[in-house]
C-alpha positions in Angstrom: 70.2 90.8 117.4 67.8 90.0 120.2 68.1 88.2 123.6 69.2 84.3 123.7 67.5 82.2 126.5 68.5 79.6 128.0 65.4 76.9 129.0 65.6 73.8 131.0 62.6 71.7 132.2 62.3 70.2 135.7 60.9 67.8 137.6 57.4 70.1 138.9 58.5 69.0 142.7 62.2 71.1 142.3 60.5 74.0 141.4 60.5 75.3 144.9 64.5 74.3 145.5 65.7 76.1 142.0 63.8 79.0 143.1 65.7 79.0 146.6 68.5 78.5 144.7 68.7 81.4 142.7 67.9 84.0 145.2 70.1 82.6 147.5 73.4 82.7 144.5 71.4 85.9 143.5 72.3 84.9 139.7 69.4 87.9 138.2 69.8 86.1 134.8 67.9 82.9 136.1 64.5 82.3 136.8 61.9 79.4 137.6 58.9 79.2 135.1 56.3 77.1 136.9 53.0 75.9 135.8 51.2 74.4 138.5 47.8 73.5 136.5 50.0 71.4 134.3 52.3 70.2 136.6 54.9 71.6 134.8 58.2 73.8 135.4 61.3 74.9 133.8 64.5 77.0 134.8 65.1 79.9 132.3 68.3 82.3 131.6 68.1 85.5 129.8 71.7 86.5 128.2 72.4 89.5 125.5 73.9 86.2 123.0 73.9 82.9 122.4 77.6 82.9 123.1 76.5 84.6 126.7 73.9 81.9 127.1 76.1 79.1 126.4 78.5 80.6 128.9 75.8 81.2 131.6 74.8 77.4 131.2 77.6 75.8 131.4 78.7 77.9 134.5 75.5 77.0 136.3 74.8 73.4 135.1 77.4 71.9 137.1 76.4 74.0 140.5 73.0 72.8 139.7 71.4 69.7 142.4 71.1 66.6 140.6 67.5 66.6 139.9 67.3 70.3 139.0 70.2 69.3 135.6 68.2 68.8 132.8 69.0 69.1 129.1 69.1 72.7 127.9 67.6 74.2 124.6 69.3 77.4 123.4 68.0 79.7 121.4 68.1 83.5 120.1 64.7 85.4 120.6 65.4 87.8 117.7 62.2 88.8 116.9 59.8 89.3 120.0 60.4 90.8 123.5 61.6 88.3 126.1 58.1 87.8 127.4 56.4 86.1 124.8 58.4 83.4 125.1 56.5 83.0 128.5 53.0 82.7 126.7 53.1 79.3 125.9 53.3 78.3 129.6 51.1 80.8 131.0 47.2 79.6 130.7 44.1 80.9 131.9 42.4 78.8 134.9 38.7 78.9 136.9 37.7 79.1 139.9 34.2 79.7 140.5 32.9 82.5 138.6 36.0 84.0 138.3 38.8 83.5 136.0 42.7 84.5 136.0 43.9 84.7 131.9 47.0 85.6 130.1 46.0 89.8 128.7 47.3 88.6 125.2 43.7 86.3 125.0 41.8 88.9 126.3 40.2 89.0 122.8 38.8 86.0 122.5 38.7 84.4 125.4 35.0 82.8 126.1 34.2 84.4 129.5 30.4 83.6 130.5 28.1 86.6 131.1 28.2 86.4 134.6 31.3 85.3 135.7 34.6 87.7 135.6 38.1 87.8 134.6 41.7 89.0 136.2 43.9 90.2 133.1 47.7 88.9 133.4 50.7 89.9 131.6 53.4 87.8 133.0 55.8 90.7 131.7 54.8 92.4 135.0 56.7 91.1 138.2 55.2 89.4 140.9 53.7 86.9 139.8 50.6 86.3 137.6 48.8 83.8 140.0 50.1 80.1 138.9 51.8 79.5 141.8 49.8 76.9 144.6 50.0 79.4 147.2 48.5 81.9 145.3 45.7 79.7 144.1 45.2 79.0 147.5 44.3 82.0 147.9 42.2 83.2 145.2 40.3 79.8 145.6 39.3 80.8 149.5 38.8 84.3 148.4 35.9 83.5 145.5 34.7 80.1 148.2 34.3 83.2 151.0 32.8 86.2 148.5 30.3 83.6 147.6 28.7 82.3 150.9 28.7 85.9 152.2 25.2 86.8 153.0 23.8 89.8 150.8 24.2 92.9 152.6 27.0 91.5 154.9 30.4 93.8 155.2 32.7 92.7 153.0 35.9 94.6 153.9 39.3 93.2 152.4 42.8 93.3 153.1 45.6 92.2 151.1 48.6 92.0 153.2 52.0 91.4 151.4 50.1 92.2 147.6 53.2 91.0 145.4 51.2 91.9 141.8 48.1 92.7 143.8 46.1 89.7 141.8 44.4 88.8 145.6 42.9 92.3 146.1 42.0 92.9 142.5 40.3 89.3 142.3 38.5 90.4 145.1 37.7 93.9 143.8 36.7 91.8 140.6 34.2 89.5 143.0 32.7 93.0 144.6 34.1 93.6 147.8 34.7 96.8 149.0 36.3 98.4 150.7 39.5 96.7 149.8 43.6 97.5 150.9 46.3 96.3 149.6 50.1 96.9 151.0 53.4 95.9 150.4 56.4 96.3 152.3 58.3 97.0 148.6 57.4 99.8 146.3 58.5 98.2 143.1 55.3 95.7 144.3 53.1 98.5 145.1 53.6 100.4 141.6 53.3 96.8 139.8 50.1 96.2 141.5 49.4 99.5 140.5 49.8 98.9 136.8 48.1 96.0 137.3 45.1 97.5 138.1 45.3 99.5 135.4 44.9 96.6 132.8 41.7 95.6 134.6 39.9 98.9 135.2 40.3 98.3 138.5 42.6 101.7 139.6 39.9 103.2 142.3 38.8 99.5 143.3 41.7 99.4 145.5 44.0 101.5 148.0 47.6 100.1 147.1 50.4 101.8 149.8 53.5 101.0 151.3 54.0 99.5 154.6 54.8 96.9 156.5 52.5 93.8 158.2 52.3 96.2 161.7 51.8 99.7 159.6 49.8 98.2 157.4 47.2 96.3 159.6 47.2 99.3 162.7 43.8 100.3 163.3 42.0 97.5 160.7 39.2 95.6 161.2 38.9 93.6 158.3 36.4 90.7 157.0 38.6 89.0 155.3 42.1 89.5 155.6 44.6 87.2 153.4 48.5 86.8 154.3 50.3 85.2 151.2 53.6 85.5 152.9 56.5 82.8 154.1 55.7 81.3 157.0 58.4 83.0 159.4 57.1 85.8 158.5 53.5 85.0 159.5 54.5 83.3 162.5 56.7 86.7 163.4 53.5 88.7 163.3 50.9 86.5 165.1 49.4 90.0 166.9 49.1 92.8 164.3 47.7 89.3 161.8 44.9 88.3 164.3 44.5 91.9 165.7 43.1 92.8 162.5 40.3 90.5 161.8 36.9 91.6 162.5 34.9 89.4 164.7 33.7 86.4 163.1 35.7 87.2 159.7 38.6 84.9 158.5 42.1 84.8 158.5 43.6 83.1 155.3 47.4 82.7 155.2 49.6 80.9 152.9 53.3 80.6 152.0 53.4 77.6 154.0 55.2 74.6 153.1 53.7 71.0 154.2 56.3 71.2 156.3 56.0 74.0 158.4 51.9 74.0 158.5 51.5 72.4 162.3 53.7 75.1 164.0 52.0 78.1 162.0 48.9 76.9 162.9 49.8 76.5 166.8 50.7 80.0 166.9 47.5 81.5 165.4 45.3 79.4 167.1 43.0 80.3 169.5 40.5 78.4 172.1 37.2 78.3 169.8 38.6 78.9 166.6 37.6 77.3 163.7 40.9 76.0 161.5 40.9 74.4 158.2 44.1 73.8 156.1 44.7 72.4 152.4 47.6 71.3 150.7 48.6 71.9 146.6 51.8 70.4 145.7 54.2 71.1 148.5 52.3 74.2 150.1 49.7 74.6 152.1 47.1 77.4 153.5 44.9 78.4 156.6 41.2 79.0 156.9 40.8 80.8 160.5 37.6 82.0 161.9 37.9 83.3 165.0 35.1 83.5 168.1 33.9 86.6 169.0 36.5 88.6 171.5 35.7 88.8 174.9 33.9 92.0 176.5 
């Protein structure tokens, strides 16, 4: 007998709070399922039985908030792995001349001749770039790559690389050289493997460290931050330090919410902000003036 899962669709707005939710109960057997091109998302359990999953639901469902308690389907997966019951909510999206699609497509998938493709298995943790903040960031990553100027440097960093799908994209775009770091191993080594599945392994140095270790010494042309917004706000210096005159700064894990005071602590007198907002989250564009000699 296989797993039995436990699905419940939500409204696309409580994605965010269900997600809080569970890593604040820590409950491992839940998850949020979110597809942000469709607007759609769903809260998913993974139990060893259906008697377990019955169990699990009616244990949560009345903990749940109001808008988050839906009507639950539950089902045995007898005959597949777990994760291709994801498939049907994962699909491939464009930006530019680059693409992010589900691996199990890979086959025939009509990719133009010169555009290029990121390879995601949502199987791997870390995200497979659905979420808005992520998008955020692969959208100012191919809008930046392609006003660059031939010849210009085009140095990345990838700070906080979850699945790594930021510095791959831009390994995929041709910047070089790239880094990629992660404060969490288990992030690293997916990011890892995820370069693997795009023939992407020398592309990009993926290492451990944190936001001070990992930026000491840069100087990069493009540095994105996909990190919560405490965080970024925690690390103004080693962030800003680490950006190469005239390059930008892109952060995101910012709610709507918080954007004004991030942005008041990483401005500075000349720079050039610009912010965008998908769903509930936002980023920033910063381009900072040459330092002073």
């Amino acid at each position: 007998m296989g797993l039995a899962q436990v699905k419940v669709e939500i409204e696309a707005a409580g994605a965010a709070a269900a997600d809080d939710y569970f890593l604040e109960s820590e409950l491992s057997a839940w998850s949020v399922l979110e597809d942000v091109i469709a607007r759609r998302a769903w809260i998913i359990g993974l139990f060893e039985s259906l008697p377990a999953a019955r169990e699990g639901w009616e244990a949560l469902y009345p903990a749940l908030p109001a808008r988050l308690a839906g009507e639950a389907e539950i089902a045995e997966l007898p005959d597949a792995d777990w994760r291709d019951s994801y498939k049907a909510h994962f699909k491939a999206w464009q930006f530019g001349p680059l693409h992010w699609v589900p691996v199990w497509e890979r086959g025939n998938y009509p990719l133009p001749a010169d555009h290029g493709a990121i390879w995601l298995d949502p199987g791997l943790a870390f995200g497979t770039g659905n979420h808005e903040t992520t998008r955020l960031c692969c959208e100012r990553l191919v809008a930046w790559a392609q006003a660059r100027p031939a010849g210009a440097s085009r140095r990345v960093i990838d700070a906080g690389c979850g699945s790594g799908i930021l510095a791959l994209s831009a390994a995929r775009l041709g910047c070089e050289p790239i880094e990629a770091f992660d404060l969490d191993p288990e992030a690293v080594r997916v990011s890892r493997e995820n370069a693997a599945l795009n023939g992407l392994e020398s592309a990009v140095e993926f290492f451990v460290a944190d936001l001070e270790g990992g930026l000491a010494n840069s100087s990069a042309d493009l540095l994105l931050a996909n990190i919560q917004a405490d965080v970024l706000r925690a690390n103004v210096g080693p962030l800003r330090g680490a950006v190469a005159d005239g390059g930008w700064l892109v952060l995101s894990g910012i709610l709507a919410t918080e954007i004004e005071a991030v942005e008041a602590a990483f401005w500075r007198d000349g720079a050039l902000v610009e912010s965008r907002t998908l769903g509930e989250w936002c980023d920033l564009a910063i381009t900072f003036p040459p330092r002073a000699v």
